[in-house]
C-alpha positions in Angstrom: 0.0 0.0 0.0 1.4 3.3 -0.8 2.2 5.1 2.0 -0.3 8.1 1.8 -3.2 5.7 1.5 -5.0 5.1 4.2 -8.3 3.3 4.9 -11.6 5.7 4.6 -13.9 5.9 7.2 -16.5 3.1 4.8 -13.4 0.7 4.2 -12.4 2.3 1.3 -8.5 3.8 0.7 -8.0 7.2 0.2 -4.7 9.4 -0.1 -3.7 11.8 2.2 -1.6 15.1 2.1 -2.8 15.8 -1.3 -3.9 19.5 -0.1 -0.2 20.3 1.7 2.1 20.6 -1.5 2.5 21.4 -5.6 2.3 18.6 -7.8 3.9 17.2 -10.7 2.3 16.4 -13.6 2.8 12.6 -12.9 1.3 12.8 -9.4 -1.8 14.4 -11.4 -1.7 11.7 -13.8 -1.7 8.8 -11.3 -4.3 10.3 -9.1 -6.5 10.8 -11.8 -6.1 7.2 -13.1 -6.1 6.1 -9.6 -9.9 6.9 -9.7 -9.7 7.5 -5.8 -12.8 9.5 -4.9 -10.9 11.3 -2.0 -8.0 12.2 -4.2 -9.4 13.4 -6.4 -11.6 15.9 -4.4 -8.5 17.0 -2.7 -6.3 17.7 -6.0 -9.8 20.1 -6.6 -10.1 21.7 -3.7 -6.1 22.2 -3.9 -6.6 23.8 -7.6 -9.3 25.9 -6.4 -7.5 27.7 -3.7 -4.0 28.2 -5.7 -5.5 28.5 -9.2 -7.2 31.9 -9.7 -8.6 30.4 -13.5 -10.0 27.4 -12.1 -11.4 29.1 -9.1 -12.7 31.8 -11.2 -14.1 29.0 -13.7 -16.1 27.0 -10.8 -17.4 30.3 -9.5 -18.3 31.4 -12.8 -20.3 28.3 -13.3 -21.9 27.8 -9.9 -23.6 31.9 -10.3 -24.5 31.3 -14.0 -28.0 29.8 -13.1 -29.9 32.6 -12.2 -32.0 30.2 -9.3 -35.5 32.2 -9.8 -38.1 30.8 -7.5 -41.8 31.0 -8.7 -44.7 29.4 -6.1 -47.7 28.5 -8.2 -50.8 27.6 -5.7 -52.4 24.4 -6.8 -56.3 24.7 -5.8 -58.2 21.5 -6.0 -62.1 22.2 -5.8 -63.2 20.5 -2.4 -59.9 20.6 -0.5 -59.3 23.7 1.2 -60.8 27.0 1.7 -59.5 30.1 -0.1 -57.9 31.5 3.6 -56.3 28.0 3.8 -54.7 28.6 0.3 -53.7 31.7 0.8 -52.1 30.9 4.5 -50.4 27.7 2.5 -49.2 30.4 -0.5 -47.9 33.0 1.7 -45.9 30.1 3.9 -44.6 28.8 0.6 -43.1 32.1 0.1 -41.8 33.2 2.9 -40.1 29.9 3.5 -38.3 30.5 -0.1 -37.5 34.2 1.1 -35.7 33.2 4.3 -34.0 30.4 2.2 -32.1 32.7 0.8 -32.3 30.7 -2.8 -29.7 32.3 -5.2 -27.3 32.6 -2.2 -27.4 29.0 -1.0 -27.8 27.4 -4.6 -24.7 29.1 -5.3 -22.8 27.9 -3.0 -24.3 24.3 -3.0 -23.0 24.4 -6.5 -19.8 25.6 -5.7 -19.3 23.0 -3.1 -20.7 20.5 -6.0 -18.2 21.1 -8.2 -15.6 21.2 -6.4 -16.4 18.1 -4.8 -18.7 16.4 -7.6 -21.1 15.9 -5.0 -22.8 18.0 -2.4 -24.7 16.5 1.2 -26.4 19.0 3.3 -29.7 18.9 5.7 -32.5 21.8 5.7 -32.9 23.2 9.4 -34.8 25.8 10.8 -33.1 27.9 12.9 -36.0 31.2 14.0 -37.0 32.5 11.1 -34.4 31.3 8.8 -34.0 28.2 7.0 -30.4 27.1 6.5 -29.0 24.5 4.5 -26.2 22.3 6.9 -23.4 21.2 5.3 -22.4 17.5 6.2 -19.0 16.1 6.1 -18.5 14.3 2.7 -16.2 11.2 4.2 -19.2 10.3 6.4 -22.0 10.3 4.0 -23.2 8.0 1.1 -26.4 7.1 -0.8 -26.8 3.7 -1.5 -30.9 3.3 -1.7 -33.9 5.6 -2.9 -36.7 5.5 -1.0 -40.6 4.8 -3.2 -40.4 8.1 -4.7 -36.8 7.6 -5.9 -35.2 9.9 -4.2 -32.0 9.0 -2.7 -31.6 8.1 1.0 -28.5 9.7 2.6 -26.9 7.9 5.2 -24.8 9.6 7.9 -21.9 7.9 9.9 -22.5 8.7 13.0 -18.7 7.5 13.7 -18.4 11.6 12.8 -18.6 13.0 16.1 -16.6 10.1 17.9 -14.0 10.7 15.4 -14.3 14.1 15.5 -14.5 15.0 19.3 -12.8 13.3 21.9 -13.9 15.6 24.5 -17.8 14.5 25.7 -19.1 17.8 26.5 -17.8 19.0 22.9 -19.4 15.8 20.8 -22.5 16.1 23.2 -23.0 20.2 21.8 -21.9 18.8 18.3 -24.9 16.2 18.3 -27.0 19.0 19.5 -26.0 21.3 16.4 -27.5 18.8 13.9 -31.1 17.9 13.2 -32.8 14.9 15.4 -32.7 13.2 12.5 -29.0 12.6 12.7 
């Protein structure tokens, strides 16, 4: 085994230290043949902190959808008055105004690109609605659910890993949805 490889967190190897140093075009090369996930994600995020066209290139890309929101109210004749329509509507809207749509979407993209995927959780925190990142190493989707949409799984190895200190990993735990 080479001798930045190390097992991931779901038995897999990655490569470490990728982030820490230049590269030559060879290391490039074999990471990119390599095919390892985590490598690869690392030579990124390495390009887009030292490369001003690439950075400027993923940016570019993440803010060219414009990420307009429209809410159209769907009224089906039985089910609902027009004050529960309304209520619903103006819900609908505010929940897309304290999203904060364009601002969030960009970065998810960002992230996406970056990373060629993106995990995150919607919480509610007040008035706001935020999208939580979650750590990539500790996520996957394996299943979709009857709608197929894809189930994410979390590791919750994440905040043993993470924080060794109890009072720590027990405010940690508190930070993320119950779900988790």
């Amino acid at each position: 085994m080479d001798s930045r490889e190390r097992t991931s967190r779901w038995g897999g190897h990655r490569f470490n230290g990728v982030a820490d140093r230049d590269f030559t075009l060879e290391e490039i090369e074999l990471i990119i043949r390599s095919g390892e996930i985590s490598a690869i994600r690392e030579l990124s995020r390495y390009y887009y902190r030292t490369n001003g066209r690439y950075r400027n290139t993923i940016d570019f890309l993440a803010a060219l959808p414009l990420y307009d929101t429209m809410v159209t109210p769907v009224y089906e004749s039985g089910k609902g008055s027009k004050a529960q329509i309304t209520k619903a509507f103006y819900n609908a809207c505010a929940f897309i105004e304290n999203l904060d749509v364009k601002n969030t979407l960009t970065r998810i993209t960002r992230e996406w690109l970056k990373s060629g995927v993106y995990y995150g959780i919607l919480q509610e925190q007040g008035s706001k609605v935020v999208v939580q990142d979650l750590p990539l190493e500790y996520c996957r989707t394996r299943f979709k659910d009857f709608n197929n949409l894809s189930i994410l799984e979390f590791n919750i190895q994440y905040f043993i890993t993470m924080y060794e200190n109890d009072e720590v990993r027990d405010a940690a735990v508190l930070n993320f949805p119950p779900v988790i």
